[in-house]
Wavefront OBJ file of the C-alpha trace (Angstrom):
o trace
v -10.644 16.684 2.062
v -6.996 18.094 2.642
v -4.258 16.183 3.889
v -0.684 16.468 4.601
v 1.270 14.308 1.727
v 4.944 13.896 1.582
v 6.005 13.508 -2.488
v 9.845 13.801 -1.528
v 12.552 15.235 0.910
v 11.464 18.766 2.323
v 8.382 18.711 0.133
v 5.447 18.397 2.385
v 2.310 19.950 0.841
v -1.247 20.645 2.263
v -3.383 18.743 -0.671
v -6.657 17.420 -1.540
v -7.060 14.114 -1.410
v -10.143 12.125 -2.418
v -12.293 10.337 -0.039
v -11.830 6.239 0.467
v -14.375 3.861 0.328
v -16.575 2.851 2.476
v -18.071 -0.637 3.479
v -20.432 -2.512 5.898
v -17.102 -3.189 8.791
v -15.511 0.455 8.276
v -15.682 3.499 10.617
v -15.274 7.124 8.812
v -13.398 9.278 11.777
v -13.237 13.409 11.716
v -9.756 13.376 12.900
v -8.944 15.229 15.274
v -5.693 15.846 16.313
v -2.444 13.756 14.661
v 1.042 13.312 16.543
v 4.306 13.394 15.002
v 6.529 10.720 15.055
v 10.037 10.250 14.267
v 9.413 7.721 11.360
v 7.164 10.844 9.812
v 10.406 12.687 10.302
v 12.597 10.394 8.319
v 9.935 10.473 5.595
v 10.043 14.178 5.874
v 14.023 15.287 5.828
v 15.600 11.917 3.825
v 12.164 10.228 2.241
v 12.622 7.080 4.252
v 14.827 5.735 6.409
v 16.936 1.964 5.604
v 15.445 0.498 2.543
v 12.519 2.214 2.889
v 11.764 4.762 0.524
v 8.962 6.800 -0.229
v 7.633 5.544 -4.281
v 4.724 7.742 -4.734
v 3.005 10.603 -3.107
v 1.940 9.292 0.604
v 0.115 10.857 3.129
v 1.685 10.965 6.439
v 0.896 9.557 10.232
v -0.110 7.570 12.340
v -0.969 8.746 16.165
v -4.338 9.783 15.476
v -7.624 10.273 17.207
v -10.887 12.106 16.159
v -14.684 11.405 16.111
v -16.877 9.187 14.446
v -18.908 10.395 11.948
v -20.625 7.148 10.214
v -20.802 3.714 10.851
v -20.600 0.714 8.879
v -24.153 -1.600 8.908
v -22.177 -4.107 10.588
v -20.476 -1.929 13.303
v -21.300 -2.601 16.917
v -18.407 -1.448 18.544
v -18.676 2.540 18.020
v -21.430 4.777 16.885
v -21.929 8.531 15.442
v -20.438 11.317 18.102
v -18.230 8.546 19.514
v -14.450 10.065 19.975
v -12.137 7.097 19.348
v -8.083 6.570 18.947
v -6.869 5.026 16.034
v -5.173 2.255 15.871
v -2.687 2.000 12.952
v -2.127 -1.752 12.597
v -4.201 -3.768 10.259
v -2.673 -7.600 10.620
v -4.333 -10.166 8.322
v -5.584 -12.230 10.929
v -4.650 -15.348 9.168
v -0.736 -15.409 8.896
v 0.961 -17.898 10.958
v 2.153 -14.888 13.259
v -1.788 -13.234 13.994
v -2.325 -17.321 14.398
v 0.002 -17.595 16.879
v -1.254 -14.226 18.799
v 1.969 -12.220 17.388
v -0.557 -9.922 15.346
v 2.795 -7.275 15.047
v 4.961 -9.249 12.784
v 1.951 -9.939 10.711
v 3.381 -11.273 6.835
v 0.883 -8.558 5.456
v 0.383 -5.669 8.100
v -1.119 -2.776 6.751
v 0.170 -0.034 8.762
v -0.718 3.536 8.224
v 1.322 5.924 6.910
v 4.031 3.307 5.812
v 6.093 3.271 2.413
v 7.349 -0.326 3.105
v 4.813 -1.649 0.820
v 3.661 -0.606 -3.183
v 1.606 1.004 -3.542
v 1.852 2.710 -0.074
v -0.463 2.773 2.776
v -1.497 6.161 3.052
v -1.781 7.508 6.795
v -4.072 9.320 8.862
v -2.768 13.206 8.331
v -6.113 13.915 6.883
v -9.513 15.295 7.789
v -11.260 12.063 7.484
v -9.939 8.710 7.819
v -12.144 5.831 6.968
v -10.872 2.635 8.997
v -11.630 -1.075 9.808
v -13.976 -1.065 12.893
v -10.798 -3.581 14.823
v -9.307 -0.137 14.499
v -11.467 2.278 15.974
v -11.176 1.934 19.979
v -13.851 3.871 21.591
v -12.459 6.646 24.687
v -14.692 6.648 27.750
v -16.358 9.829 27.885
v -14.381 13.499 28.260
v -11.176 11.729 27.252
v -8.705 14.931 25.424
v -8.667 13.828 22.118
v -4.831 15.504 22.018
v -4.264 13.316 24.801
v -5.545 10.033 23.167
v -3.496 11.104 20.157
v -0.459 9.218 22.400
v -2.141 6.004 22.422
v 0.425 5.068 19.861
v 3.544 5.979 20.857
v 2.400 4.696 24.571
v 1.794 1.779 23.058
v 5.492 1.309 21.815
v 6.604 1.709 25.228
v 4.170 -0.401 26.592
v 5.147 -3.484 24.288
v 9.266 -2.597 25.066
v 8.353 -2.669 28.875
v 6.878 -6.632 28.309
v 10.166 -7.624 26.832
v 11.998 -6.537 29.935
v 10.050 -8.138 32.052
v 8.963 -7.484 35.539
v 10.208 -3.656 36.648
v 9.047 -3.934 40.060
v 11.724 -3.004 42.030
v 14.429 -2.420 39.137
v 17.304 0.175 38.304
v 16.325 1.317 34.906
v 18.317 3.147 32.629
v 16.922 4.945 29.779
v 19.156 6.313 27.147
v 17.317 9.084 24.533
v 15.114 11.102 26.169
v 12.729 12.204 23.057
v 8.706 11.334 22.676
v 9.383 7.166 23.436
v 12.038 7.410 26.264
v 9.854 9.703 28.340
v 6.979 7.726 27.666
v 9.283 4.678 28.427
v 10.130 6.675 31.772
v 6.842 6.930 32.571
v 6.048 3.062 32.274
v 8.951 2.308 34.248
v 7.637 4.460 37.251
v 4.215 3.225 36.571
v 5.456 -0.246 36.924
v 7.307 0.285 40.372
v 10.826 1.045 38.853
v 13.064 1.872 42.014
v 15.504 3.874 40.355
v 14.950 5.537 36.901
v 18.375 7.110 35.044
v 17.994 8.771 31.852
v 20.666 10.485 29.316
v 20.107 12.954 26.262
v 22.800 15.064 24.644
v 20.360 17.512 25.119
v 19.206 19.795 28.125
v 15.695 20.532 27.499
v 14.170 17.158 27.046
v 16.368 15.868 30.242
v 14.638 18.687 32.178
v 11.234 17.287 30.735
v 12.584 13.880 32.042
v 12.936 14.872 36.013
v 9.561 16.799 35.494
v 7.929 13.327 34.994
v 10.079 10.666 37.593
v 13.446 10.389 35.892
v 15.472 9.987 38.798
v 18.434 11.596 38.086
v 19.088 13.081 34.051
v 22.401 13.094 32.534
v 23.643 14.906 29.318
v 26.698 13.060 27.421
v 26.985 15.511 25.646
v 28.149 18.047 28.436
v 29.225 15.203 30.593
v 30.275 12.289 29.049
v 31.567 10.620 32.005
v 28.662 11.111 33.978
v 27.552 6.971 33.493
v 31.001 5.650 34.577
v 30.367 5.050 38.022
v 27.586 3.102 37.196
v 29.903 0.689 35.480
v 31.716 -0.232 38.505
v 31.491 -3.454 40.141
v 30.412 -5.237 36.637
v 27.559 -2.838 36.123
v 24.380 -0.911 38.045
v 21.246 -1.135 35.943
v 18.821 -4.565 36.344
v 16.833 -2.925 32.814
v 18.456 -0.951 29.916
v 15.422 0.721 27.388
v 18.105 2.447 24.451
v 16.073 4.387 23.026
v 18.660 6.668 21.378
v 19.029 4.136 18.495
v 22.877 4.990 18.607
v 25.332 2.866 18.565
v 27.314 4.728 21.432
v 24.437 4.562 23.458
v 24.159 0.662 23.231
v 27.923 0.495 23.672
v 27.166 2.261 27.132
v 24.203 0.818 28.394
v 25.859 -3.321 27.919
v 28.779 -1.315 30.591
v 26.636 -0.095 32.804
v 24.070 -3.249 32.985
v 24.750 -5.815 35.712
v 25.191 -9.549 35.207
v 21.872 -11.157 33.890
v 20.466 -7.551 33.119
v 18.086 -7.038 30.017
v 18.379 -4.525 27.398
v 15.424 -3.665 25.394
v 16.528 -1.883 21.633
v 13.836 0.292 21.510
v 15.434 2.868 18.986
v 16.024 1.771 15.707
v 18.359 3.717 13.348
v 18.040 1.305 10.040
v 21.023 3.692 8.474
v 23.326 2.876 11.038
v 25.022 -0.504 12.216
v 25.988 -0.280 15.908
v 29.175 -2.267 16.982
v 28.005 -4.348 19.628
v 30.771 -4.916 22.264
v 30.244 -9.058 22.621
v 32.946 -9.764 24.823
v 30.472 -8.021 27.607
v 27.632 -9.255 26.437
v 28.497 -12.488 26.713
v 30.649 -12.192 29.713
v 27.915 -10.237 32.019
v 25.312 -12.715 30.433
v 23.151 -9.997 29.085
v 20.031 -10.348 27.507
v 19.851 -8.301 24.984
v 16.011 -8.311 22.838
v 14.245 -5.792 20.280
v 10.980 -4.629 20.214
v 8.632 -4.171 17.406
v 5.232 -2.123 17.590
v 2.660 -3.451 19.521
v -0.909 -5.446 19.609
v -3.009 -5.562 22.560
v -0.825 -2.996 23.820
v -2.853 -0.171 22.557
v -5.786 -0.814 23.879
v -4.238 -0.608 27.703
v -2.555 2.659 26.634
v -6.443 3.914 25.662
v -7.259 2.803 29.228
v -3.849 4.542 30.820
v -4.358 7.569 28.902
v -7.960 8.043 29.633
v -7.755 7.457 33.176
v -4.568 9.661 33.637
v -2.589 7.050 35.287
v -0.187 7.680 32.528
v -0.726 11.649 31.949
v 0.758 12.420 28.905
v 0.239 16.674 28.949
v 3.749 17.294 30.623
v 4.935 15.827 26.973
v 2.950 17.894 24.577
v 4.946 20.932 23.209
v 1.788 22.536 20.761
v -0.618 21.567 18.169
v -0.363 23.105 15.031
v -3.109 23.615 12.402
v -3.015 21.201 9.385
v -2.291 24.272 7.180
v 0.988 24.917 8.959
v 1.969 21.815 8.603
v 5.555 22.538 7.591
v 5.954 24.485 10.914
v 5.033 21.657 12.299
v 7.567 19.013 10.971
v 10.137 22.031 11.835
v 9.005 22.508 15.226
v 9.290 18.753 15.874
v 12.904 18.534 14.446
v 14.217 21.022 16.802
v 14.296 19.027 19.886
v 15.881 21.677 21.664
v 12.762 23.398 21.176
v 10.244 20.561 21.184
v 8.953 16.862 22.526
v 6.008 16.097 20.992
v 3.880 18.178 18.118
v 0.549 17.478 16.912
v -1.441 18.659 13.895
v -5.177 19.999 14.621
v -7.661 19.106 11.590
l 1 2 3 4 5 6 7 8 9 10 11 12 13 14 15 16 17 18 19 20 21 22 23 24 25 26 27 28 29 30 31 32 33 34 35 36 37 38 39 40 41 42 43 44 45 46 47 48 49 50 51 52 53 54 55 56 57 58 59 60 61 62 63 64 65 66 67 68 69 70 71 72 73 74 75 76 77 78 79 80 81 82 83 84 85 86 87 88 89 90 91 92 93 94 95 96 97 98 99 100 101 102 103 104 105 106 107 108 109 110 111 112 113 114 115 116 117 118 119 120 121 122 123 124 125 126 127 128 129 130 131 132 133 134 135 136 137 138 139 140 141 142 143 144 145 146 147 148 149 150 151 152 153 154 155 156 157 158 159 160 161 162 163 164 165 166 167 168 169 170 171 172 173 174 175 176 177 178 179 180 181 182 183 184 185 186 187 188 189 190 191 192 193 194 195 196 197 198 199 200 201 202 203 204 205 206 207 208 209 210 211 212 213 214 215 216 217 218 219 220 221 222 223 224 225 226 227 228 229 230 231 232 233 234 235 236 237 238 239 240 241 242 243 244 245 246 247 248 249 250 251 252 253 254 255 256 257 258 259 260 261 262 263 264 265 266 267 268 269 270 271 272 273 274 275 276 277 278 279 280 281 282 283 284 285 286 287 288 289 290 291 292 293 294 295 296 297 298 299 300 301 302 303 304 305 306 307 308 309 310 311 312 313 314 315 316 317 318 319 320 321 322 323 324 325 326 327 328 329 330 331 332 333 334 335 336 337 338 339 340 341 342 343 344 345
C-alpha cells in the first residue's frame, strides 16, 4: 500500500509500505481521509520539533478516519463496512497513570505518527491502517468521514476546555486562531461562553474566527494595541486558551486575565522558552495549567462531530489526494491561504 513517509526536512515521498500484522483484537481500516496537523508540520519543514527528531523513515499522521475492512476474531465493537475515527493513543493500560484514569501521560503511549520513541511509531498517512480494536470508534450512520477526520484535534480542545473549568457564563480569550483555537472557539460557545475574543497576526483565519462565534477578532499584527483596554482595571478575561504557543502571546493574555482567572497553555512551541511575567501571575493570583492530548475526550468529539453540534465544515480548506501530498503540506503551511487540509486515500 502507499503511504506518505517523511525521511528528513522537505523530503516527503509517496512510498510503498508493507502491510502490518494482524491479530485476533486488531481492526484493518481503508482510510479514508487524514488531517494535517501542526506536529506533521514540524516533522515536515525542521524533522521534529524540541528533542524530538525524526531517526528513521516514519510515516506521518494522526487525524484519521476510514472504513473497516476486517475484523479481528475477538472484535465486538465494529464490523466489515463500519466507518470509524481513529483514535491515535495506545496507553498501556497498566502504568500507574492509565491506573489512575490519566490514560494521556501513559509511561509507554504509543501514539501514531510520533518520533519520540525508537524505533518510531509509524502513523496513519496510509491506505490501510491496522489498529487495536480500543482504537477504532464506530460513527453512527451517514457521519462525513472528512468530518470525523477532526475527532482529534476536537479532542485537544475538548481536554484544554476541562482544565479551565466551567465556561458557562465566562469572557474567554483565545490567542492563535489556527486549526485548535477555532476549534477551541467553538467549545467555548458550545459551553455557554458569554464573550469569546480571539487574536491572530493574520487576517484570514480571524475572519474564519467571527464566521464561527468569535466575538470580536483582533490582529496584533496590524493592531497591536487592540488588547490594552482589556487590561484595565487588573484585567477582563475569566478564561485565557493561548493557543499561539508564543511567548508574547502568554505575556498578553496573564495582562489581560482578571484576578483568579485561568489560563490554559494549549500551544506548545518546545523550541522556544517563553518569559513568563511572575510578578502578575502571582499578584492577580492566576492559575496558570497545560494541557496534554486527551482520553475519553475523543470519544465525545465522535459524538459532537457526528451530531453537528460542533460542525466542523466552516474549518476545512480542501482535501488533497495522497499523491499530492507535498501540495498538501504546502497548502497547510500557508495559513494565509489555509485552516485545515486533509489527504484523500
Amino acid at each position: 500500500m502507499r503511504a506518505a513517509i517523511i525521511h528528513a526536512p522537505h523530503d516527503l515521498r509517496v512510498e510503498e509500505t508493507p502491510e502490518q500484522p494482524f491479530g485476533p483484537n486488531d481492526v484493518k481500516i481503508r482510510v479514508a481521509a487524514g488531517g494535517i496537523c501542526g506536529s506533521d508540520l514540524h516533522y515536515y519543514h525542521h524533522g521534529g520539533f524540541g528533542t524530538v527528531r525524526i531517526r528513521q523513515p516514519m510515516i506521518l499522521g494522526h487525524e484519521i478516519a476510514g472504513t473497516v475492512i476486517a475484523a479481528g476474531a475477538d472484535v465486538t465493537t465494529v464490523a466489515p463496512g463500519d466507518t470509524v475515527a481513529v483514535n491515535p493513543s495506545l496507553p498501556c493500560g497498566v502504568c500507574r497513570y492509565c491506573l489512575d484514569g490519566q490514560s494521556n501521560h501513559c509511561l509507554d503511549m504509543r501514539f501514531y505518527g510520533s518520533a519520540m520513541r525508537m524505533p518510531h511509531v509509524q502513523g496513519g498517512f496510509r491506505e490501510e491502517l491496522v489498529c487495536d480494536r480500543s482504537q477504532a470508534i464506530k460513527l453512527p450512520a451517514g457521519t462525513d468521514l472528512t468530518e470525523a477526520a477532526f475527532a482529534e484535534p476536537l479532542s485537544v480542545c475538548l481536554h484544554a476546555a476541562r482544565q479551565a473549568g466551567s465556561l458557562l457564563g465566562k469572557r474567554v480569550l483565545v490567542t492563535g486562531t489556527g486549526p485548535i483555537g477555532a476549534l477551541l472557539i467553538m467549545v467555548a460557545r458550545h459551553a455557554g461562553a458569554r464573550e469569546i475574543v480571539t487574536t491572530d497576526l493574520l487576517d484570514p483565519p480571524l475572519a474564519v474566527a467571527a464566521r464561527i462565534g468569535a466575538d470580536r477578532t483582533i490582529n496584533t499584527r496590524s493592531d497591536p494595541a487592540a488588547l490594552d483596554a482589556y487590561a484595565a482595571g487588573k484585567g477582563t478575561f475569566d478564561v485565557v486558551f493561548e493557543a499561539a504557543g508564543a511567548a508574547p502571546a502568554l505575556a498578553a493574555a496573564i495582562a489581560v486575565a482578571r484576578p483568579g482567572a485561568t489560563i490554559v497553555q494549549v500551544g506548545n512551541n518546545a523550541d522556544a522558552a517563553p518569559t513568563v511575567p511572575l510578578n502578575l501571575l502571582l499578584a492577580k493570583e492566576i492559575a496558570l495549567r497545560g494541557t496534554f492530548r486527551f482520553h475519553e475526550e475523543f470519544a465525545w468529539a465522535v459524538d459532537f462531530i457526528a451530531a453537528r453540534r460542533i460542525d466542523v465544515r466552516p474549518l476545512l480548506t480542501g482535501v488533497v489526494p495522497l499523491a499530492e501530498a507535498v501540495r498538501a503540506f504546502d497548502l497547510a503551511t500557508d495559513r494565509s491561504r489555509s485552516m485545515k487540509v486533509l489527504l484523500a486515500f
